[in-house]
C-alpha positions in Angstrom: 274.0 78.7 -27.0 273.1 81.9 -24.9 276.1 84.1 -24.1 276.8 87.0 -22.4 280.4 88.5 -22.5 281.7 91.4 -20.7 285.0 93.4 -21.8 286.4 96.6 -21.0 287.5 96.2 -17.5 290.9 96.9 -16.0 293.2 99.1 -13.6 292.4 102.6 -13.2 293.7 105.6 -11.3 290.6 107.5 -8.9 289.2 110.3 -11.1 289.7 107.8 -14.2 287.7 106.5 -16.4 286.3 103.3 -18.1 283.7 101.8 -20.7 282.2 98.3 -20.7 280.9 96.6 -23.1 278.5 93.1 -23.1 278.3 91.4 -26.4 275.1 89.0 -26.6 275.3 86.1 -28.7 273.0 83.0 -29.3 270.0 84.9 -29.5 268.6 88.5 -30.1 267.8 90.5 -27.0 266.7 93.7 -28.6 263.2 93.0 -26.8 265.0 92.7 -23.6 266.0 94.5 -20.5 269.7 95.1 -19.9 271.6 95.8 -16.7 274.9 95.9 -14.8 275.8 94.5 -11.6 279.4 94.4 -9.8 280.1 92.1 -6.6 283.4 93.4 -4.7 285.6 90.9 -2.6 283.7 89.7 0.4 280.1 91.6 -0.4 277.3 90.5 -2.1 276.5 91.3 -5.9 274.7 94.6 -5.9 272.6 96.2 -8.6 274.3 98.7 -10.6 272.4 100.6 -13.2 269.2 98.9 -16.1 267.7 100.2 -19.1 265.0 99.3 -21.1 264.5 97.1 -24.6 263.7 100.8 -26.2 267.1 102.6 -23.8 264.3 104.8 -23.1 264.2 104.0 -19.6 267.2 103.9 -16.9 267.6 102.6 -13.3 270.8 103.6 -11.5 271.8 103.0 -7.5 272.6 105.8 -5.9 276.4 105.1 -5.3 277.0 105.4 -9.3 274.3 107.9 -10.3 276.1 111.1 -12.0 279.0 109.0 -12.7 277.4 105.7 -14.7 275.6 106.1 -17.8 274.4 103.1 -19.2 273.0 102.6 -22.5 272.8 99.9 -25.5 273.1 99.3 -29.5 270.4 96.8 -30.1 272.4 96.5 -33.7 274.8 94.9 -32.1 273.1 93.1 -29.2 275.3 95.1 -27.0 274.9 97.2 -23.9 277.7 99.6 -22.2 278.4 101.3 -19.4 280.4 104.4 -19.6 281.8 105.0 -15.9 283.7 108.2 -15.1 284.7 109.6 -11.8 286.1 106.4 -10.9 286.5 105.8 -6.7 288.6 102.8 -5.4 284.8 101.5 -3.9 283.9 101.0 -7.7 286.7 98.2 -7.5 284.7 95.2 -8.1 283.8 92.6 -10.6 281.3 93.7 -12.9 278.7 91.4 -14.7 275.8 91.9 -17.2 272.8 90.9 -17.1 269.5 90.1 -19.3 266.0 89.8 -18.4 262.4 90.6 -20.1 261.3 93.0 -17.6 263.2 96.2 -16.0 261.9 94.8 -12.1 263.6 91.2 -13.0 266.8 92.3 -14.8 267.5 94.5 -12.0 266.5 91.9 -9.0 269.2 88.5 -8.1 267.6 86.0 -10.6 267.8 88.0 -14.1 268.0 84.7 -16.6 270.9 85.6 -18.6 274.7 86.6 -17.0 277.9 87.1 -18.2 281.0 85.6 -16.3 282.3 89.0 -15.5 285.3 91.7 -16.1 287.3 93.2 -13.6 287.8 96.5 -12.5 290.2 97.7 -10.5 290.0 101.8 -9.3 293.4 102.9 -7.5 294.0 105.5 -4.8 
């Protein structure tokens, strides 16, 4: 069985900052396309940040960029993302994501997701 699992979330002071982790299990996806979306309370999931099978190509949105840097371990079928200047509008749930292609994994209908880990930024 396919599974993605997301760790690392929390509470957090503004300023702070936080590293997720999603472990793959079931299969190998070296050969695929990683990426992080959050959805906060009330809003729709929004893309967060992708990277390649190789991790030598990245995708960030503009609200993270500078403060997200995602990248993966394809030893350990595991992608992170290391998120520093943390605002209280990063408060969200954060899922991961796999695909075969950078334009899928980042669009709605990627074919693998985790169940999520919550973060929680404090003024």
């Amino acid at each position: 069985q396919v599974q993605l699992v997301e760790s690392g979330g929390g509470l957090v002071q503004a300023g702070g900052s936080l590293r997720l982790s999603c472990a793959a299990s079931g299969r190998t996806f070296s050969s695929y396309a990683r990426a992080w979306f959050r959805q906060a309370p009330g809003k729709e999931r929004e893309f967060v940040a992708a990277i390649s099978w190789s991790g030598s190509n990245t995708n960030y949105a503009d609200s993270v960029k500078g403060r997200f840097t995602i990248s993966r371990d394809n030893a350990k079928n595991t992608v992170y993302l290391q998120m520093n200047s943390l605002k209280p509008e990063d408060t969200a749930v954060y899922y991961c994501a796999a695909d075969n292609s950078m334009s899928r994994v980042a669009g709605p209908n990627s074919r693998y997701w985790g169940q999520g880990t919550q973060v929680t930024v404090s003024s």
